[in-house]
BATOR-53765 format. One record per residue (C-alpha): residue number from 1; residue in one letter; x, y, z. Coordinates in nm, 4 decimals, always signed. Each point is the difference from the previous one (the first is absolute). Example, Ala and Ser with C-alpha at 12.3 -4.5 7.8 and 13.67 -1.06 7.14 Angstrom:
<lumnus>
   tormi   kolba         xx         yy         zz
       1       A    +1.2300    -0.4500    +0.7800
       2       S    +0.1370    +0.3440    -0.0660
</lumnus>
This chain:
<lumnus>
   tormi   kolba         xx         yy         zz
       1       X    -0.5629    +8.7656    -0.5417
       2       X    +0.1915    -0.2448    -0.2164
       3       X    -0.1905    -0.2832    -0.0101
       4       X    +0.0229    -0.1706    -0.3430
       5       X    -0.3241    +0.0346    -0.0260
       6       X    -0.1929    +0.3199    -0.1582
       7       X    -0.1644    +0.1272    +0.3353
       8       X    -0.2103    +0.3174    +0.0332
       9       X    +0.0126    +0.2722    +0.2428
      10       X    -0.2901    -0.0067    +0.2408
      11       X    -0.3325    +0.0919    -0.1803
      12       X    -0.3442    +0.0894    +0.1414
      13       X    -0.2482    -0.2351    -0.0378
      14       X    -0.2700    +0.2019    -0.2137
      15       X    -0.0826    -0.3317    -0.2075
      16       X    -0.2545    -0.2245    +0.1440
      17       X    +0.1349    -0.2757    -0.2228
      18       X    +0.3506    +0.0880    +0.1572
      19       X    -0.1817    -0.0356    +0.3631
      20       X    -0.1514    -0.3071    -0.0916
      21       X    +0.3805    -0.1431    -0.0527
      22       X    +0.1283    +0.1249    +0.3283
      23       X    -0.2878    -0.1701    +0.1606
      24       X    +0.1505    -0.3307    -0.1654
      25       X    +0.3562    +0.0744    +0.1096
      26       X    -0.1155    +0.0709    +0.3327
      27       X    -0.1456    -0.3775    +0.0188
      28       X    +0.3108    -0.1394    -0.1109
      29       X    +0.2676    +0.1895    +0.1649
      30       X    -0.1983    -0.0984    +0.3095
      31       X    -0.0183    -0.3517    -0.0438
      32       X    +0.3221    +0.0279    -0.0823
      33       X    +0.1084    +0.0541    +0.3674
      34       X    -0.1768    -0.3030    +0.1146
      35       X    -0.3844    +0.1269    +0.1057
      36       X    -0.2614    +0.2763    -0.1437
      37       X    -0.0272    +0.2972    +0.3020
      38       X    -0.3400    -0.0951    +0.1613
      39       X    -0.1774    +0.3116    -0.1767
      40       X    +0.0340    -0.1111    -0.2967
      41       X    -0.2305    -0.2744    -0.1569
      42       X    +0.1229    -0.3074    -0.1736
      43       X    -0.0546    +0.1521    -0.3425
      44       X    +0.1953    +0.0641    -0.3321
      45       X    -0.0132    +0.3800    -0.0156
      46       X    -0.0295    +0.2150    +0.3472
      47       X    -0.0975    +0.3369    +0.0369
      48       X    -0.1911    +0.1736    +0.3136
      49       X    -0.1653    +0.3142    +0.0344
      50       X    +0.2344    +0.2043    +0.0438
      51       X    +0.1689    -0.0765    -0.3381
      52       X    -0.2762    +0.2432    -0.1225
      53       X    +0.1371    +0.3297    +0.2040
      54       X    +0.3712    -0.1136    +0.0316
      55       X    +0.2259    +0.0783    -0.2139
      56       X    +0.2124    -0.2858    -0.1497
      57       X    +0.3511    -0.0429    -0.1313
      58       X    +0.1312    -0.2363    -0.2164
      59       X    +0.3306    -0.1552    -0.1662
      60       X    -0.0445    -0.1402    -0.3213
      61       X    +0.2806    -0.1866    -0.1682
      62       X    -0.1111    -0.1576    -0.4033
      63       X    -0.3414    +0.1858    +0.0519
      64       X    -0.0877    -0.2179    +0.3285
      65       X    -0.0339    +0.0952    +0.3744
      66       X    +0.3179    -0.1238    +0.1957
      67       X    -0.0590    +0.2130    +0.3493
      68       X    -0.2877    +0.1932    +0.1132
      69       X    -0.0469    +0.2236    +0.2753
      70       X    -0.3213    +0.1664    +0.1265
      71       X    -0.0135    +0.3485    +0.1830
      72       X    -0.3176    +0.0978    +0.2163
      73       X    -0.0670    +0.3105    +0.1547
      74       X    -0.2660    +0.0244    +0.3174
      75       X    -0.1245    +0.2889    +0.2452
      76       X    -0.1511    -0.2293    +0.2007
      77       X    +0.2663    -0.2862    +0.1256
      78       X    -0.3096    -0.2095    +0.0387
      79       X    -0.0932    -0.0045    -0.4000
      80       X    +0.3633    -0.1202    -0.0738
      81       X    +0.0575    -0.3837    -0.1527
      82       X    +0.0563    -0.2688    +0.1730
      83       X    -0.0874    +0.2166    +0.3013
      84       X    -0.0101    -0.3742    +0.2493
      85       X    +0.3913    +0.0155    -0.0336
      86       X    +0.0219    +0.3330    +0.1451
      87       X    -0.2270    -0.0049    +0.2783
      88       X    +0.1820    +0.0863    +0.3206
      89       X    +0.2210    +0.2598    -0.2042
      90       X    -0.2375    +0.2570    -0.1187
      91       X    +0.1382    +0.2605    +0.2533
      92       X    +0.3094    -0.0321    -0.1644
      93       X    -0.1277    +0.1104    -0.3374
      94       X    -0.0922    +0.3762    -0.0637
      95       X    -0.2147    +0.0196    -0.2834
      96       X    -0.0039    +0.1007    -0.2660
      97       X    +0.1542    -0.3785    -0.0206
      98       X    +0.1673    -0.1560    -0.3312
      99       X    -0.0288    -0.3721    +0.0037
     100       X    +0.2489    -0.1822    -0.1393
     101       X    -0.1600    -0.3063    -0.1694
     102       X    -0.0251    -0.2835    -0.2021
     103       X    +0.3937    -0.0027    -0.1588
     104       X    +0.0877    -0.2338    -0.1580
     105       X    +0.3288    -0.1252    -0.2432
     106       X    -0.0613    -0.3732    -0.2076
     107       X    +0.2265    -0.2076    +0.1147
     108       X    +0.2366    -0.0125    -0.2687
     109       X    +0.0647    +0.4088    +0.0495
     110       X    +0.0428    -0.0230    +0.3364
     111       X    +0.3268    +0.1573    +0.1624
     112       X    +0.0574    +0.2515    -0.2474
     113       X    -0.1252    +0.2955    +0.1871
     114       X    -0.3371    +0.0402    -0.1634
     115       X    -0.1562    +0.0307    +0.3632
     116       X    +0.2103    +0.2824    +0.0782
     117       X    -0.0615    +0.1821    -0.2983
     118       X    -0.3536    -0.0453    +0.0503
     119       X    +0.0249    +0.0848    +0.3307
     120       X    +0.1677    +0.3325    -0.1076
     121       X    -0.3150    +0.0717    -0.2408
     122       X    -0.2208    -0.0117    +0.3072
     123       X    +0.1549    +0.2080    +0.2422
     124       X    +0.0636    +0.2504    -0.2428
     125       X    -0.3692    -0.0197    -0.0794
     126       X    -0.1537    -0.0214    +0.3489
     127       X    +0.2490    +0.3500    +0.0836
     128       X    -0.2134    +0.1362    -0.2587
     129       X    -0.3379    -0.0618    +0.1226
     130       X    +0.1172    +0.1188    +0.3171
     131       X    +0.0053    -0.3281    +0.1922
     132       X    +0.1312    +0.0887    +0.3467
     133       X    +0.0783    -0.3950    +0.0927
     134       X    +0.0484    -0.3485    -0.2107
     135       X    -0.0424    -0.3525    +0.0754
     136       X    +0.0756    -0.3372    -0.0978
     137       X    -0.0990    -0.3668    +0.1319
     138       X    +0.2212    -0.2603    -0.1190
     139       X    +0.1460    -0.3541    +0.1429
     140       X    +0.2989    -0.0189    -0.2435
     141       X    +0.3242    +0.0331    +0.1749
     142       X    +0.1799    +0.1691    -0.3178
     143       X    -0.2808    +0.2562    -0.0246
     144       X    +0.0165    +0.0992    +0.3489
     145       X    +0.3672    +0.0721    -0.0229
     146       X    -0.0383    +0.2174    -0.3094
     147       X    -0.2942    +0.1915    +0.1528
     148       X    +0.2335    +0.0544    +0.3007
     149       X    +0.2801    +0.1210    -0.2237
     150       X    -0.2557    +0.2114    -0.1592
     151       X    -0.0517    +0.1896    +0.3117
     152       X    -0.3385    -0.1772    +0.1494
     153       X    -0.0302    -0.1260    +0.3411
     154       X    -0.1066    -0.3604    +0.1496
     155       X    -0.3510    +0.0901    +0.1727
     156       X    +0.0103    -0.3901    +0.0753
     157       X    -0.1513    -0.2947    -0.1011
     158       X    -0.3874    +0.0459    -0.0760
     159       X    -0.2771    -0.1819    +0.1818
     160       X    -0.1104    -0.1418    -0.3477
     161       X    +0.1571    -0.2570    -0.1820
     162       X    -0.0201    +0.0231    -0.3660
     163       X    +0.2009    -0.3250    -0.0879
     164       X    +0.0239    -0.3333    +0.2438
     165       X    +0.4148    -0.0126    +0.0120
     166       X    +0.0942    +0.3233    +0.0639
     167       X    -0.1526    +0.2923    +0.2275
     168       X    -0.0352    +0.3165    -0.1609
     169       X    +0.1901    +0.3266    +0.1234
     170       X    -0.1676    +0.3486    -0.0381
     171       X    +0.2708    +0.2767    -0.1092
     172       X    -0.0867    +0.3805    +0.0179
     173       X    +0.1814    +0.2729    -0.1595
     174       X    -0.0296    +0.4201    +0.0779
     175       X    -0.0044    +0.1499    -0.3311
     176       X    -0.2271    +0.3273    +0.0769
     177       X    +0.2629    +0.1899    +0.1922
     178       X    -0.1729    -0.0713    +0.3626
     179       X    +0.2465    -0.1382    +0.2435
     180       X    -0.1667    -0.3247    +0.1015
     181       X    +0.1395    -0.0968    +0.3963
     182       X    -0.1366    -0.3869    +0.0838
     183       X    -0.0457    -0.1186    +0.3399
     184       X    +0.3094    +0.0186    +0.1764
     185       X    +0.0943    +0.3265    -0.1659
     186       X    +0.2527    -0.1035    -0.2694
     187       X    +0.0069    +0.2363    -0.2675
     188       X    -0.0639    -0.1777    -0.3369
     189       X    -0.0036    +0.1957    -0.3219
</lumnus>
């Protein structure tokens, strides 16, 4: 990536410092597009939970977090975050489920691909806990093509809003190897 900047490849979040900085980025990048996602408090640092059994990637560029991305992994599709945005779809999931959450890219980094490659990092990982199925819930338009292009399919929109302007669609991937036929019988691997 030739950026101008010096940017890392994505690292794993081991330092709880480090975390502590992607929490921050997350606040910002969201307020950035125009409204925090109603999960997340009004605060200057955000993690949940599940930051504590996810694994997390991040970019760095001049030491600092520039684009995060947070990788879950669930037996049960009920334990999974942000589980309100996916209620309605759980028959499409087949657990084990990766959860594709919490990515985000500062502003200023944006369109450079450092979605994608973080993107890459997680299905690579999520093959190799033996995730059968991964999802995603977003309301950006750009994201939802590249999640398309990445071979996931539009569920539809979710029955939970997570921001006031936009709804929020719920994408699904295969990635365990099980052919996955929705309603209607269309193939979609």
């Amino acid at each position: 990536m030739s950026s101008g900047f010096p940017v890392s490849a994505p690292i794993i979040v081991e330092d709880p410092a480090v975390l502590q900085q992607v929490g921050r980025l997350r606040i910002l990048a969201w307020e950035a597009d125009g409204e925090l996602p109603s999960f997340a408090p009004r605060a200057e640092v955000w993690i949940d939970e599940h930051d504590s059994h996810a694994v997390n990637w991040v970019i760095l560029c001049d030491g600092l977090p520039i684009a995060a991305a947070r990788l879950c992994v669930h037996k049960r599709i009920s334990e999974l975050p942000d589980i309100a945005s996916l209620i309605g779809y759980e028959d499409s999931l087949v657990p084990p489920v990766a959860a594709f959450t919490r990515l985000v890219v500062s502003p200023a980094f944006r369109g450079r691909g450092l979605s994608k490659e973080l993107d890459g990092m997680r299905l690579a990982a999520a093959q190799e806990e033996g995730c059968r199925s991964a999802v995603v819930v977003t309301h950006v338009p750009a994201r939802m093509r590249q999640l398309r292009a990445a071979g996931f399919r539009n569920l539809g929109e979710s029955h939970h809003r997570t921001v006031t302007f936009a709804p929020s669609c719920v994408f699904s991937r295969d990635i365990g190897g099980v052919e996955m036929v929705p309603e209607g019988g269309d193939t979609w691997l």
